[in-house]
C-alpha positions as CSV (number, residue, x, y, z in Angstrom):
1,X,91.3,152.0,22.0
2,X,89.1,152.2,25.1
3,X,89.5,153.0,28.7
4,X,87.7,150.4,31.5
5,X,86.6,152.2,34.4
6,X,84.8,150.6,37.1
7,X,82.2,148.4,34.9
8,X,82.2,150.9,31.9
9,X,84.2,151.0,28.7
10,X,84.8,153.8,27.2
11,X,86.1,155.7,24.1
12,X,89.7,156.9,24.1
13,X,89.5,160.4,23.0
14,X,93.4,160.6,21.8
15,X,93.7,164.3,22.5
16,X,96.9,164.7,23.4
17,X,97.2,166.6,27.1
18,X,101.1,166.0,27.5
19,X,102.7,164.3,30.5
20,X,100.1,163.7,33.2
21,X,100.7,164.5,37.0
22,X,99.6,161.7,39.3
23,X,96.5,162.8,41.5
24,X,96.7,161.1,44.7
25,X,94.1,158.1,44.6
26,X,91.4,158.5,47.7
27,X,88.5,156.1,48.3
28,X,86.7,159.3,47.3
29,X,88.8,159.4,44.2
30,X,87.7,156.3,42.9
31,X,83.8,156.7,43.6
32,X,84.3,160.2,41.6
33,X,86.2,158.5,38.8
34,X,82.9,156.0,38.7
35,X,80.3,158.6,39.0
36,X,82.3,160.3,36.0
37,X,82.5,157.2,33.9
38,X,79.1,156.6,34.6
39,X,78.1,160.0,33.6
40,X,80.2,159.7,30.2
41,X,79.0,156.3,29.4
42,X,75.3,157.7,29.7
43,X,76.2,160.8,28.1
44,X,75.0,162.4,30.5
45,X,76.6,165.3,33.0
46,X,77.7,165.1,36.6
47,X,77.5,167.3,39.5
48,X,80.0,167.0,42.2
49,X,79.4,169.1,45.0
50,X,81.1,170.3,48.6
51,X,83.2,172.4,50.3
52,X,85.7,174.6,48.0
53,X,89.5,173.6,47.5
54,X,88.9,169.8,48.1
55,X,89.6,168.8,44.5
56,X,86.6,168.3,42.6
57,X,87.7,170.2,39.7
58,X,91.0,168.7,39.5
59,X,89.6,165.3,39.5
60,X,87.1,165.9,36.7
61,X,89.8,167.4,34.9
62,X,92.5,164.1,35.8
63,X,89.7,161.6,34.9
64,X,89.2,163.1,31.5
65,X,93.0,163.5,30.5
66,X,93.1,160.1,31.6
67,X,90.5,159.7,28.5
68,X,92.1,161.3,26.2
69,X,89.5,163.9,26.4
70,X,90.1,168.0,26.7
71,X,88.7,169.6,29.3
72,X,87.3,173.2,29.2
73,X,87.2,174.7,32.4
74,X,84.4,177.9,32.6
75,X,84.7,179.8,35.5
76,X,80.9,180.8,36.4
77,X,79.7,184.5,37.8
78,X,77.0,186.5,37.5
79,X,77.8,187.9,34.5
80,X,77.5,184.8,32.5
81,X,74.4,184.9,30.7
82,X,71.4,182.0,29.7
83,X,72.3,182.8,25.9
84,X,76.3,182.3,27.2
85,X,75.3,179.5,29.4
86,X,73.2,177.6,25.9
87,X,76.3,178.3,23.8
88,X,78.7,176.6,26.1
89,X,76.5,173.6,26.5
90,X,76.2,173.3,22.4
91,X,80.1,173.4,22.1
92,X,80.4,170.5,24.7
93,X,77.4,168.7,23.1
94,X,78.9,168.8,19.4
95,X,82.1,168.4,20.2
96,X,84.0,165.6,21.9
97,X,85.2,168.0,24.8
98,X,83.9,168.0,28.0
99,X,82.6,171.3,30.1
100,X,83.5,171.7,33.8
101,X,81.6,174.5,35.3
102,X,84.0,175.6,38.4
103,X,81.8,177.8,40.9
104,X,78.5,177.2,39.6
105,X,76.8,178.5,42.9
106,X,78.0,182.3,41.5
107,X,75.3,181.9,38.9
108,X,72.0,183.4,39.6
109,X,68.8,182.0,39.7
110,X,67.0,183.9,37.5
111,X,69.5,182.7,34.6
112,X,68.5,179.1,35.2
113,X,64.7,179.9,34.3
């Protein structure tokens, strides 16, 4: 089964997230929805920035339900470690989930060396 967003087509994941609440659809909406598709198509990761509470983690998280794909939500800090920060990204990169890091700007430089 796949799932066509914007001019990709993608894998459904079939993981099974239960009944979905609708996200109201914005112009914004839709360019995230792309950017994410985009990003998933490529394998690749994407970074959405901007003010907090205006939704960027709930979209990530709607646009991958909507894929059938299970979301796993870390919430960053300064405690979080490079060694933690490796192992998260080799879950998300052998498994077919997909990693949102909520408050990255909490993480300190000196662990991104």
């Amino acid at each position: 089964m796949k799932v066509r967003c914007d001019a990709y087509e993608l894998n459904y994941g079939y993981e099974y997230q239960g009944v979905l609440e609708k996200l109201v659809v914005t112009p914004l909406t839709r360019k995230a929805y792309a950017a994410y598709a985009r990003g998933m198509y490529q394998g690749s990761g994407v970074v959405a920035a901007g003010p907090a509470g205006t939704g960027k983690t709930e979209t990530a998280k709607d646009f991958y339900k909507h894929c059938g794909r299970r979301v796993v939500v870390i919430n960053c800090s300064d405690q979080l470690t490079a060694e933690a920060y490796g192992s998260i990204l080799e879950f998300a990169d052998k498994s077919d989930n997909c990693v949102c890091f909520d408050e990255f700007n909490r993480t300190t430089p000196a662990i991104l060396e």
